[in-house]
MIDRENMAR-951401 format. One record per residue: x, y, z of N, C-alpha, C, CB in turn. Coordinates in steps of 0.2 Angstrom, whole numbers, plus 2048, in hexadecimal, padded with zeros to 3 digits. Each point is the difference from the previous one (the first is absolute). Glycine has a CB too. Layout:
<rs>
XYZXYZXYZXYZ ...
</rs>
This chain:
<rs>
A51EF11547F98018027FC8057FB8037FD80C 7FF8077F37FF8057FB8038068007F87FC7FF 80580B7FA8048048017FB8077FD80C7F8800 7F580D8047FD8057FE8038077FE7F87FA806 80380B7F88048077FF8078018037F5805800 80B7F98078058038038057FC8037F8806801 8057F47FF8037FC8027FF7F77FE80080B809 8047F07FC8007FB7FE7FE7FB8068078047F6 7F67F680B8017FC8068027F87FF7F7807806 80F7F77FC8027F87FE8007FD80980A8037F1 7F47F780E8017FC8048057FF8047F97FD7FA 80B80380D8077FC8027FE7FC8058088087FF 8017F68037FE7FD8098068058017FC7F0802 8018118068058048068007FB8037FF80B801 8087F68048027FD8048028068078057F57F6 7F880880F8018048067FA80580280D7FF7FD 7EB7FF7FF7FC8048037FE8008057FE8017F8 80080180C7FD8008088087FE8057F27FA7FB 8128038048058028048027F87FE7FD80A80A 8007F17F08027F98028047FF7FA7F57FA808 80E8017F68048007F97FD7FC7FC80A802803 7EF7FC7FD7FC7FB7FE7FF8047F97FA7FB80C 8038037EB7FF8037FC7FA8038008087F97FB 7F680C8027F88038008008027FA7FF80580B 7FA7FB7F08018017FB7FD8097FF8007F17FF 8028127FF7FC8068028018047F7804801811 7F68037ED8008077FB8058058017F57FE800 80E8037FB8058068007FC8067FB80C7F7800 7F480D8007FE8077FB8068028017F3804801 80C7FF7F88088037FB7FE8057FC8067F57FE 7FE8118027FE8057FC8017FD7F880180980B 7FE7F97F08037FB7FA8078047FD7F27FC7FC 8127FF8058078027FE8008057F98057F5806 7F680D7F78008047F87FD8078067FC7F57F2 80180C8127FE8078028048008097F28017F6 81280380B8038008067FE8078028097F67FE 7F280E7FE7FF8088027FD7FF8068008067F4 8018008107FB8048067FC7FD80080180A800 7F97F77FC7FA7FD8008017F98007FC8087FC 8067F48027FF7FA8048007FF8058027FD7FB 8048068078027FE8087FC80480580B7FD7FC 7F280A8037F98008027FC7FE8018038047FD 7FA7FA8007FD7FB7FF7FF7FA8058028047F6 8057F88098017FB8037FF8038088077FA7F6 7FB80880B8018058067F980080480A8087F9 7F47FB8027F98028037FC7FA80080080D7FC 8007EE8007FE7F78028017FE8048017FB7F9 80480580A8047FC8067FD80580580D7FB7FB 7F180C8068008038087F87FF7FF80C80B803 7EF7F07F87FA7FF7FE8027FB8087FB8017EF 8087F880D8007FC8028017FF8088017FE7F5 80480780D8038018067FA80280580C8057FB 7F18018017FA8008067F97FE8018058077FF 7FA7F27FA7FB7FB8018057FA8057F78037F3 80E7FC80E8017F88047FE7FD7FE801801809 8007F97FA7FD7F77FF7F78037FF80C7F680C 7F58057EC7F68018008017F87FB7FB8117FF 8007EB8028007FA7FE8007FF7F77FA7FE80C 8018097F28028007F68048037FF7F78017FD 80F8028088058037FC8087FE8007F8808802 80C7F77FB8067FF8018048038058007FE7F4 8028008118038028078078047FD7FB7F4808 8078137FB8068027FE8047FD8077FC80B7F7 80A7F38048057FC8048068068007FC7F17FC 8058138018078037FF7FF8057F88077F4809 7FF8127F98008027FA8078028007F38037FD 80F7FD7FB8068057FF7FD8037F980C7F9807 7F980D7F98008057FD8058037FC7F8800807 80E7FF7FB8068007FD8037F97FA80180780B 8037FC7F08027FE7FB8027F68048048117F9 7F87EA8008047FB8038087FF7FD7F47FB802 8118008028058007FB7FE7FA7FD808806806 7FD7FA7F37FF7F97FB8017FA8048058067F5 7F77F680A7FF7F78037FF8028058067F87FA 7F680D80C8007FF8067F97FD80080980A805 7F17F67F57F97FC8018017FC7FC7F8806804 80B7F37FC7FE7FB7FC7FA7FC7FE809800804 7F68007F67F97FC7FE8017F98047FF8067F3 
</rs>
């Protein structure tokens, strides 16, 4: 989807949002694997507790979930 200073956003599908195993297509943000310092993740950090304390708003991407820890290799398949 794109990518900036800090980060990156690519397109998926999840399975099992809302409690159903139906596919959903949902935005990921990624810090960018060349900068994994503090400050990114700062950053990110502080995006997400943006998003947390606006909730559901019709012009904004709904946060569905976050993690924050290291992923392992092939656990997000393109």
């Amino acid at each position: 989807l794109g990518a900036g200073c800090l980060g990156q956003g690519v397109m998926a599908e999840a399975v099992g949002i809302g409690g159903t195993e139906t596919v959903t297509t949902v935005a990921v943000k990624m810090i960018q694997a060349t900068d994994q310092s503090n400050e990114a993740l700062t950053s990110l950090i502080r995006e997400l507790k943006k998003l947390i304390y606006l909730g559901s708003h019709v012009n904004v991407f709904n946060l569905l979930g976050a993690r924050t820890k290291t992923n392992v290799k092939g656990e997000f398949k393109k």
